[in-house]
C-alpha positions as CSV (number, residue, x, y, z in Angstrom):
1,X,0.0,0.0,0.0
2,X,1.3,3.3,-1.1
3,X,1.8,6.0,1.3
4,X,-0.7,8.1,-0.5
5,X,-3.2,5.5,-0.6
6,X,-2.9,4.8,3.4
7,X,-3.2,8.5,3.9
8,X,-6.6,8.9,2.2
9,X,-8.0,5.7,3.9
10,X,-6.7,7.4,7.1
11,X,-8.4,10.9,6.6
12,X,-11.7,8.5,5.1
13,X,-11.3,6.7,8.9
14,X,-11.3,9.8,10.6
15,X,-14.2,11.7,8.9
16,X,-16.2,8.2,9.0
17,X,-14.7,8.4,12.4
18,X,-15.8,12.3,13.5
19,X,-19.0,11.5,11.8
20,X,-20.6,8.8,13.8
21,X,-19.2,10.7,16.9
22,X,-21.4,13.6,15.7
23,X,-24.2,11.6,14.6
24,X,-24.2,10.5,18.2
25,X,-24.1,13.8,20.1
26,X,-26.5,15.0,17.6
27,X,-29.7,12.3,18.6
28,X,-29.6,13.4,21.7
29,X,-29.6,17.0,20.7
30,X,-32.3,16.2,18.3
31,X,-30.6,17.2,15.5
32,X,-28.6,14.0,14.3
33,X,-27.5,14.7,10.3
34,X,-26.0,18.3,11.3
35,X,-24.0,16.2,14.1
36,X,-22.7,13.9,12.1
37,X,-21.9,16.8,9.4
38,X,-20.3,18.4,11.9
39,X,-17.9,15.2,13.0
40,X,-17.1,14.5,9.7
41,X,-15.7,18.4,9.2
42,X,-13.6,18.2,12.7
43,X,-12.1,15.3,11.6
44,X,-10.9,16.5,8.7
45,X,-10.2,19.8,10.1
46,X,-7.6,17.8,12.2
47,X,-6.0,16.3,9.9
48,X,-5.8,19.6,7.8
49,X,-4.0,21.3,10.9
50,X,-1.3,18.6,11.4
51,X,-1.1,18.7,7.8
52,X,-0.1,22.5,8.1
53,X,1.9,22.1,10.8
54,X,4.1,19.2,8.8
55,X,4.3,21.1,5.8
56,X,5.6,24.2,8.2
57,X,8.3,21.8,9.9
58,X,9.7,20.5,6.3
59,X,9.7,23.7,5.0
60,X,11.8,25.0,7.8
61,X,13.9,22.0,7.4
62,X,14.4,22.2,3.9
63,X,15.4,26.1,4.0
64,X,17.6,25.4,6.9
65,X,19.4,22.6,4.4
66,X,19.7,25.1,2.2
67,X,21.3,27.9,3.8
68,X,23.8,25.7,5.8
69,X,24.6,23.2,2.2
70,X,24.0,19.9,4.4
71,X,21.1,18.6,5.5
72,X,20.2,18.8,9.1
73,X,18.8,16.2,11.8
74,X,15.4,15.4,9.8
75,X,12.6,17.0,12.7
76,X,9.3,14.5,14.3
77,X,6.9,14.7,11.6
78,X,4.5,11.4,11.5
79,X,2.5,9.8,9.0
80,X,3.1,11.0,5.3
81,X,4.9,14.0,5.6
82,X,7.7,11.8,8.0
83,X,7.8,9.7,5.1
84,X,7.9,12.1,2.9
85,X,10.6,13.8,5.1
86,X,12.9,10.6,4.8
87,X,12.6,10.8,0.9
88,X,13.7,14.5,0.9
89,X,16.5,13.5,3.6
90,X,17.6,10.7,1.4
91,X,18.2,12.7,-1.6
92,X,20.0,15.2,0.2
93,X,22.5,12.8,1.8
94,X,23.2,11.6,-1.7
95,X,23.5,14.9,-3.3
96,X,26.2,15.5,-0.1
97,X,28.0,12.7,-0.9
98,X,28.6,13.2,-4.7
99,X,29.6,17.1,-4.1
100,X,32.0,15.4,-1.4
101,X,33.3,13.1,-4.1
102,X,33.4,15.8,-6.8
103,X,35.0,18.0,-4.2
104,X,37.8,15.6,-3.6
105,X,38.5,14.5,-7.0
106,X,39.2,18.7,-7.9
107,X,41.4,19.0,-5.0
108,X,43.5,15.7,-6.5
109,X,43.2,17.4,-9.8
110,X,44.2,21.0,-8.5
111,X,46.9,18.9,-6.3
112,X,47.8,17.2,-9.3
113,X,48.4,20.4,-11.0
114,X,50.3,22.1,-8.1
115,X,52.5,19.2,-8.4
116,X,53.7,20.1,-12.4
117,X,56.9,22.1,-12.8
118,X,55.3,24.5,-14.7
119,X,52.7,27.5,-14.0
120,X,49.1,26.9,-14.6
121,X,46.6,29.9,-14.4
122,X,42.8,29.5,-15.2
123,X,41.1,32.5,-17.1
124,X,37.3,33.7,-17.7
125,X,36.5,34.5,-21.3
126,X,37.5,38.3,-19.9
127,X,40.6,37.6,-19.1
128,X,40.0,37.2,-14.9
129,X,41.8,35.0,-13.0
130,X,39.7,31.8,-11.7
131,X,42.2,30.2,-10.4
132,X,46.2,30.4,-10.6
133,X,49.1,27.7,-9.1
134,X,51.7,28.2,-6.5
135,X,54.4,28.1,-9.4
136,X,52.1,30.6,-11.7
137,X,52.2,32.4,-9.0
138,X,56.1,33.0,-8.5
139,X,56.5,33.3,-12.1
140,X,53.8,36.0,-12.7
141,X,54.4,37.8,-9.5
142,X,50.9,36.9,-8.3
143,X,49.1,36.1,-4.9
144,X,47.2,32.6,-5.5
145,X,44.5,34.1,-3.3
146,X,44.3,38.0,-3.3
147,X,44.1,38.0,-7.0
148,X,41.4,36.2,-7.7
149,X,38.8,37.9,-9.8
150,X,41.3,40.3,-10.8
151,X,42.2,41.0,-14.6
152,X,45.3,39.4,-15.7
153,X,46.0,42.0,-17.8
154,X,46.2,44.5,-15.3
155,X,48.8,42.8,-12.6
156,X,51.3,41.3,-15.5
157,X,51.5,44.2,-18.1
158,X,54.3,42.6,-20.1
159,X,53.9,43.4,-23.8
160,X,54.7,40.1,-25.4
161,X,52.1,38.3,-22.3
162,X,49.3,40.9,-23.5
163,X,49.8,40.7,-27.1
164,X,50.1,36.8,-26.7
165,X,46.5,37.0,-24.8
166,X,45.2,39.8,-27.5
167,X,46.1,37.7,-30.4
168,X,42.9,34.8,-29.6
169,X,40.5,35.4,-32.3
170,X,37.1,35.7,-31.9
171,X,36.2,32.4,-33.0
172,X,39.1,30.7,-30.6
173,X,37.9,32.4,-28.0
174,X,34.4,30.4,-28.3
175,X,35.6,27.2,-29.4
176,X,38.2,24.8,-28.3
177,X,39.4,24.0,-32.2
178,X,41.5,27.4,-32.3
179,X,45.0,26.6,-34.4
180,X,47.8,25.7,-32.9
181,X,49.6,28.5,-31.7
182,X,53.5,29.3,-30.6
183,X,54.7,30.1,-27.1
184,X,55.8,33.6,-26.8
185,X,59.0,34.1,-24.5
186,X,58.7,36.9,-21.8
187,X,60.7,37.7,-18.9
188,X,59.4,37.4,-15.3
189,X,58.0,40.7,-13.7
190,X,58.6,38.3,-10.4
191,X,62.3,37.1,-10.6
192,X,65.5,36.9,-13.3
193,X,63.6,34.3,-15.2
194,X,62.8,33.9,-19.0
195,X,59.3,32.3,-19.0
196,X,58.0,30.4,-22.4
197,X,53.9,31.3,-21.9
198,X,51.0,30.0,-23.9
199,X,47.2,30.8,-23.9
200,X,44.7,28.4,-25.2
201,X,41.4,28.1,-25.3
202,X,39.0,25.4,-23.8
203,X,35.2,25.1,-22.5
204,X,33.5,28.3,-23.8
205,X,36.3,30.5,-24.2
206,X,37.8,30.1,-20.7
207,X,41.6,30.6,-20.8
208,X,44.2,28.2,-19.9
209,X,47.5,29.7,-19.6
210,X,50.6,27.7,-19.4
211,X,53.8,28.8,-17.8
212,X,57.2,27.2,-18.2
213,X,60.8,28.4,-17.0
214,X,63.2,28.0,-19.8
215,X,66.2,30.4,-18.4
216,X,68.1,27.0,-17.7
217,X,67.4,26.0,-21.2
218,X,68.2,29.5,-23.3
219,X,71.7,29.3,-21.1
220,X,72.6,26.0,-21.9
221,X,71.9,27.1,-25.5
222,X,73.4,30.0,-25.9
223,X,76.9,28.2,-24.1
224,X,76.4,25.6,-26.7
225,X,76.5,27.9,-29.2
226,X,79.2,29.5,-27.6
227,X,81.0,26.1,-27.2
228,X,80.9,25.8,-31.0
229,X,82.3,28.7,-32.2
230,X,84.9,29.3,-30.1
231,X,85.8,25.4,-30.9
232,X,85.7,26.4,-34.5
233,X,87.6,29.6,-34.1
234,X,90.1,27.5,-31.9
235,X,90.9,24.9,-34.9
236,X,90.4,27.1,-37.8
237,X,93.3,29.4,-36.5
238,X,96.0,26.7,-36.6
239,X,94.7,24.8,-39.6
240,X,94.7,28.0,-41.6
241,X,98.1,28.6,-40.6
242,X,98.7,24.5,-41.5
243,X,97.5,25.5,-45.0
244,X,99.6,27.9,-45.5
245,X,102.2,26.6,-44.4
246,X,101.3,23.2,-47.2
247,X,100.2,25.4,-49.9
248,X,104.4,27.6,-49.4
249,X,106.2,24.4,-49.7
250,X,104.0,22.7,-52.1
251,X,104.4,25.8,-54.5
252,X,107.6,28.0,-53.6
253,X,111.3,26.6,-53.6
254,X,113.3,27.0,-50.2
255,X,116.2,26.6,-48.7
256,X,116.8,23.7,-46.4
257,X,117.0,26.4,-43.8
258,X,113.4,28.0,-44.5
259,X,112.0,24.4,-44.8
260,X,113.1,23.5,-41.3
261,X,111.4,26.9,-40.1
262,X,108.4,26.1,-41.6
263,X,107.9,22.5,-40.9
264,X,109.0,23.3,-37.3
265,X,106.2,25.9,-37.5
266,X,103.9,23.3,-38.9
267,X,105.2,21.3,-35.8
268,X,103.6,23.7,-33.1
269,X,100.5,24.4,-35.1
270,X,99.9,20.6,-35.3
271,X,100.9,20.1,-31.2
272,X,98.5,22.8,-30.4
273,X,95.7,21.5,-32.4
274,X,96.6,18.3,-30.6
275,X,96.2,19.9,-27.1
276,X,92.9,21.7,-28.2
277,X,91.5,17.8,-28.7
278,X,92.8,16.0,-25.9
279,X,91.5,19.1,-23.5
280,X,87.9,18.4,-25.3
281,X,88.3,14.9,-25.0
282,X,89.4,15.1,-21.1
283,X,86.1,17.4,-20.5
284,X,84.2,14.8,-22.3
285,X,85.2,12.4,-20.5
286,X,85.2,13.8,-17.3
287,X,81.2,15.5,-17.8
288,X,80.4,11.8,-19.3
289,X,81.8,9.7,-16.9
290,X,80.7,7.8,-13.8
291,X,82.1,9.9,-10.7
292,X,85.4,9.0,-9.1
293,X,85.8,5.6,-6.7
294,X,85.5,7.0,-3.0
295,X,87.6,3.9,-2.1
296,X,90.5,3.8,-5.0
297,X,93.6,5.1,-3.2
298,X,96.1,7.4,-5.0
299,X,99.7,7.7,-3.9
300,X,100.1,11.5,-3.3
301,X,104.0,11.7,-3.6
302,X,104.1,10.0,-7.0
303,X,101.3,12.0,-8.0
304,X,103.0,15.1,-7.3
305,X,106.6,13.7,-8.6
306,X,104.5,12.9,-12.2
307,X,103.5,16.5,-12.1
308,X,106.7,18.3,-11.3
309,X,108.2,16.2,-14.1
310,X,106.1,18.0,-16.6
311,X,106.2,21.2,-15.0
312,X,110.0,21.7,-15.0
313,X,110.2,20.5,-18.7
314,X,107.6,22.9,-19.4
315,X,109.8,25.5,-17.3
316,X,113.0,24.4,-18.7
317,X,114.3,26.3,-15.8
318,X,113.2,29.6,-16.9
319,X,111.5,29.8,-13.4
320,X,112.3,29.7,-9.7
321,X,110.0,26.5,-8.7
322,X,109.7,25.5,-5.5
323,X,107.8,22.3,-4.5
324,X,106.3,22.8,-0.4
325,X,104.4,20.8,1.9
326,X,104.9,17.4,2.6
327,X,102.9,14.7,0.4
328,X,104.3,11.3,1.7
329,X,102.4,8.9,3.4
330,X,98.9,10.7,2.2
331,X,96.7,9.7,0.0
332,X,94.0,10.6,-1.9
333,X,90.5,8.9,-3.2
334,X,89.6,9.1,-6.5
335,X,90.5,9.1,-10.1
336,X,94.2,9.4,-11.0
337,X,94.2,10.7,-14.6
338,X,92.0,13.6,-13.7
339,X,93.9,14.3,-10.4
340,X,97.1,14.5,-12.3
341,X,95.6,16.6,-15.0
342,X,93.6,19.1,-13.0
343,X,97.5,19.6,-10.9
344,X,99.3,19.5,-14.2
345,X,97.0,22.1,-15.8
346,X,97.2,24.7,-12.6
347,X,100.8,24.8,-12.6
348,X,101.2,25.3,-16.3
349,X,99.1,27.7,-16.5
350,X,101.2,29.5,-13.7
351,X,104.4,28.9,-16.1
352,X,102.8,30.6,-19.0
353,X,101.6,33.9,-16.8
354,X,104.5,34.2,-15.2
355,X,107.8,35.6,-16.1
356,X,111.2,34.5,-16.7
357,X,113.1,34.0,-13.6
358,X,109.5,34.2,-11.8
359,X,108.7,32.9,-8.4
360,X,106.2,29.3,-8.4
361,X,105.5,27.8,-5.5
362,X,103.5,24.5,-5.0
363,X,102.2,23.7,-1.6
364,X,100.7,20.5,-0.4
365,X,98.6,21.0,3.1
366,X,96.0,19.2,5.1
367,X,94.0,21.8,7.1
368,X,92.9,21.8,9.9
369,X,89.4,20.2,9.3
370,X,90.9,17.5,7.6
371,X,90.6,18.5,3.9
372,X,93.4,18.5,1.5
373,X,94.9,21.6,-0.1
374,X,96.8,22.0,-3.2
375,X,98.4,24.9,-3.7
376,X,100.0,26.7,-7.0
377,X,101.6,30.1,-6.2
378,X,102.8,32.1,-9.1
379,X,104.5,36.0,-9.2
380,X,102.9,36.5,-12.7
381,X,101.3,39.7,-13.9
382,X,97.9,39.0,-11.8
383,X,94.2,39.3,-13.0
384,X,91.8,41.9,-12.8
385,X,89.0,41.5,-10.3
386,X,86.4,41.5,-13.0
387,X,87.6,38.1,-14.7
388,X,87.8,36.0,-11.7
389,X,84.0,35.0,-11.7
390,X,84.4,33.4,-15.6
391,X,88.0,32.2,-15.3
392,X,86.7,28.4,-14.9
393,X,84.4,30.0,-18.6
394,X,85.4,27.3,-21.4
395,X,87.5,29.6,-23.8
396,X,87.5,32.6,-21.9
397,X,90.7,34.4,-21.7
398,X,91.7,37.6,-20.0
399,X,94.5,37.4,-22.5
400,X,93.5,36.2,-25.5
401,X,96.7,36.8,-27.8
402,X,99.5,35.4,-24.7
403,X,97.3,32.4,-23.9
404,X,98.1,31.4,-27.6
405,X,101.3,32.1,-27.9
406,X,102.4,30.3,-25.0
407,X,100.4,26.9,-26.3
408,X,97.3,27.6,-24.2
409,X,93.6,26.1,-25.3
410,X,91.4,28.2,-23.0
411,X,89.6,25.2,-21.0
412,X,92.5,24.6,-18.3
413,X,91.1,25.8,-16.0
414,X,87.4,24.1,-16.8
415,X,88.7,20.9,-16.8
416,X,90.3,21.4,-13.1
417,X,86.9,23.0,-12.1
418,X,85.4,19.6,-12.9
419,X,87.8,17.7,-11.5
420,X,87.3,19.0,-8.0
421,X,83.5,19.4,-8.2
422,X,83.5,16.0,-9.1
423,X,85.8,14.7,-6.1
424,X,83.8,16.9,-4.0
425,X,86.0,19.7,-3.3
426,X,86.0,23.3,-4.4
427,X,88.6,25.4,-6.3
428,X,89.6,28.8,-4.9
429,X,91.1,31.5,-6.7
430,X,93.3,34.7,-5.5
431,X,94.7,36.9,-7.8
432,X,96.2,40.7,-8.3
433,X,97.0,42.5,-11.3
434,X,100.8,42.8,-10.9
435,X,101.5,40.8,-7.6
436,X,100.3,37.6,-9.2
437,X,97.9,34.6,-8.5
438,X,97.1,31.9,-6.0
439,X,94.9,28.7,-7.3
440,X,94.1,26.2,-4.6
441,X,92.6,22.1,-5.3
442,X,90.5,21.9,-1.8
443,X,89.9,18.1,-1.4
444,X,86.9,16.8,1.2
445,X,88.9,15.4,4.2
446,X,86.7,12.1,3.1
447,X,88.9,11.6,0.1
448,X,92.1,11.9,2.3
449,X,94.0,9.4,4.7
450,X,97.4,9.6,6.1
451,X,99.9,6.1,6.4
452,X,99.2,5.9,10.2
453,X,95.6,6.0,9.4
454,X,95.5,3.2,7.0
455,X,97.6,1.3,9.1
456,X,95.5,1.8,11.8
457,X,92.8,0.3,9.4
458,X,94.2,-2.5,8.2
459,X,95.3,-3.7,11.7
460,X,92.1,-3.0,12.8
C-alpha cells in the first residue's frame, strides 16, 4: 500500500470516524444529520491542521538545508509527511556525498596540477583570474588568493604576455578548435627568469594559460653555441696557418734552412691542435663519466713527482719553482688521470703567466678540518678582479693573444673546475693584477688518509 493511498484511507477513517461521533451527540440533541456533518468536518479539520503544521516543519527544514549546504537532523513529523521527510533527507544525503566526491577528485586534480613544474593559471572569457598555481604564482608575481577575480591583464602588463593573450580570435575564443599556436617568451616581472607562456582556449572561451621556466634551457643554449664557435675559431686558427704553411712548400722553392722553419712551425701548429682535442676529450670524459671511486687510493708523492716532471720540462728552468708541503704517506681517493691533470694544468698555467726568472711555489697542506689543499703560487702579472667569476668559462681568456702564444687552449682551468666538483671539493682562486695569483685544489677530508691511518685500518 502506497503512502498516499494509506493517507486517504486514514483521513476517510477519521471523517467516517468524526462522523458517527457527531451523529451520536447529535440524537440526543435532536438534530442527528448536522451532528454527524459536523464530526465528519472536525475530523478533517484535524487532519488539515497537522497537515499544516508538517508542511511548516519540512519547510523550515528544507530552507535550513539550504542555507547551511547539508542537510540537518530530519525534525518528528508522522505519517506521510515523515515519510515524505525521509525521501527529501535521502536525496539530500546523496547529493552531499557526490559534491563530497566531486569535491575531492578537484582537490587531486588541482593537487595534481600544483604538483607540475610549470605554471598553470585558469582565465574567464574576460581575461580574470579563476584560479592560478603556486608556481604561476612565482613566475607571474601573483598572490594565489588576493588575486582572484582580478584581470590578468592589469597585474602582469608585459607586452609580449598581453599581445600573446590579445592575439585569440574571436572564434578561438568560443571554441576549443582554435590553431595551434606558438609560445611567446617573456621575462618574469617576479624574478631573473625567461618564461616560455602559452594561452589556449578550452570550455567556452575560458583561458588556460601555461607557464614554463626556460632560463636553464636559453643558457645552456646559448653556451652551446658558444661552445661551438669558439671550438671552430680555436681549430680554424691553426689549420689556416697549417694551410699555408702546405700550400708555401707545395708551391715556392726553399732553402733547407726555410724548410726547417716552416715544418717546425707546422710542428707547433699541429701540437697545439693536438692539445685543443685531448683538452675536449678530457672534458668529455670527465662531464660523461661515472664519478670517481670513494675507495681507490692514489699515492700522493708520485702524484706530485709525475706533475713536477712536466712542469719543469715545461719551465726548462726559466722559473724559480719550488715544490712545499709534505705529500708522503697521504693519500688521496679518487681518479688518477684527472687528479694529475687538473695539478698538471694549474701549474702550467702559472708557467705561461709568469715571467722568466719568476717565483712558483706548489704547496701540499692538510687543514685543519681534515681536507686537502693544493696549492699553486705564481708572481705572474695577476688578474683583474672582473675576470675571476668566468676564469673556470670554457674559452675565456683575459688574454686572449698570450694564452696562444704560450700553447694555451682556454679550457685549463674548466677541466680542473670539474675535476674537484666532481671529487667533491671546491677550487679557490686569489689573484692581483701585478702581484700575481694563487689557485688552490681543496679536497673533502673524506677523500684523504694519512699512512698511520691506514695502518691503523688495516690492523684494525
Amino acid at each position: 500500500m502506497s503512502a498516499a493511498f494509506a493517507r486517504l484511507v486514514r483521513h476517510v477513517l477519521e471523517a467516517t470516524v468524526g462522523a458517527l461521533l457527531g451523529y451520536v451527540i447529535g440524537q440526543r440533541l435532536g438534530t442527528p444529520l448536522l451532528g454527524a456533518w459536523c464530526g465528519g468536518v472536525a475530523g478533517l479539520s484535524i487532519q488539515a491542521v497537522r497537515d499544516v503544521l508538517g508542511i511548516a516543519r519540512l519547510e523550515a527544514w528544507l530552507r535550513l538545508a539550504k542555507a547551511e549546504h547539508h542537510a540537518p537532523d530530519l525534525p518528528r513529523l508522522s505519517g506521510f509527511w515523515r515519510e515524505l521527510g525521509y525521501r527529501f533527507e535521502g536525496a539530500l544525503r546523496e547529493r552531499e556525498r557526490r559534491v563530497e566526491h566531486e569535491g575531492q577528485r578537484l582537490a587531486q586534480f588541482l593537487s595534481a596540477i600544483e604538483a607540475l613544474p610549470n605554471g598553470v593559471l585558469l582565465l574567464d572569457a574576460n581575461d580574470h583570474i579563476l584560479w592560478c598555481s603556486r608556481v604561476a604564482a612565482g613566475h607571474f608575481a601573483l598572490d594565489p588568493q588576493r588575486d582572484l577575480g582580478q584581470r590578468v591583464t592589469n597585474l602582469v602588463r608585459a607586452p609580449g604576455f598581453v599581445a600573446h593573450l590579445a592575439s585569440l580570435t574571436p572564434s578561438a575564443r568560443d571554441t576549443a578548435d582554435a590553431e595551434p599556436r606558438e609560445p611567446v617568451v617573456m621575462p618574469s616581472p617576479a624574478r631573473n627568469l625567461n618564461l616560455s607562456v602559452l594561452a589556449v582556449t578550452y570550455a567556452n572561451g575560458l583561458r588556460l594559460v601555461l607557464s614554463q621556466d626556460v632560463t636553464d634551457s636559453q643558457r645552456n643554449d646559448e653556451m652551446r653555441r658558444n661552445f661551438v664557435a669558439n671550438v671552430s675559431h680555436e681549430i680554424r686558427t691553426p689549420l689556416t696557418v697549417l694551410v699555408g704553411f702546405v700550400d708555401t712548400l707545395a708551391d715556392l722553392p726553399l732553402s733547407e734552412a726555410e724548410r726547417a722553419r716552416v715544418i717546425g712551425l707546422m710542428r707547433q701548429q699541429s701540437q697545439r691542435m693536438q692539445s685543443l682535442v685531448d683538452d675536449l676529450l678530457t672534458l668529455a670524459r670527465i662531464e660523461g663519466s661515472a664519478p670517481p671511486p670513494p675507495d681507490r687510493w692514489i699515492d700522493l708523492a708520485e702524484l706530485v713527482g709525475q706533475v713536477r716532471v712536466e712542469a719543469e720540462g715545461l719551465s726548462r728552468g726559466r722559473h724559480q719553482i719550488s715544490w712545499n708541503g709534505e705529500s708522503t704517506g697521504i693519500e688521496l681517493a679518487g681518479n688518477t688521470s684527472e687528479l694529475r691533470s687538473a695539478m698538471a694544468n694549474l701549474i702550467s698555467n702559472a708557467v705561461r703567466y709568469t715571467p722568466e726568472q719568476g717565483q712558483i711555489d706548489f704547496a701540499v697542506r692538510t687543514r685543519h678540518d681534515g681536507r686537502l689543499q693544493v696549492e699553486v703560487r705564481d708572481s705572474g702579472i695577476g688578474i683583474a678582479p672582473e675576470h675571476l667569476p668566468r676564469l673556470t668559462e670554457r674559452f675565456y681568456r683575459v688574454d686572449g693573444s698570450r694564452s696562444r702564444a704560450t700553447g694555451g687552449t682556454g679550457l685549463g682551468l674548466a677541466i680542473v673546475k670539474h675535476v674537484v666538483q666532481r671529487h667533491g671539493g671546491e677550487l679557490q682562486i686569489r689573484s692581483e693584477l701585478g702581484r700575481g695569483s694563487t689557485f688552490a685544489m681543496v679536497l673533502p677530508a673524506a677523500r684523504v688518509r694519512h699512512e698511520h691511518s691506514a695502518e691503523l685500518g688495516a690492523a684494525v
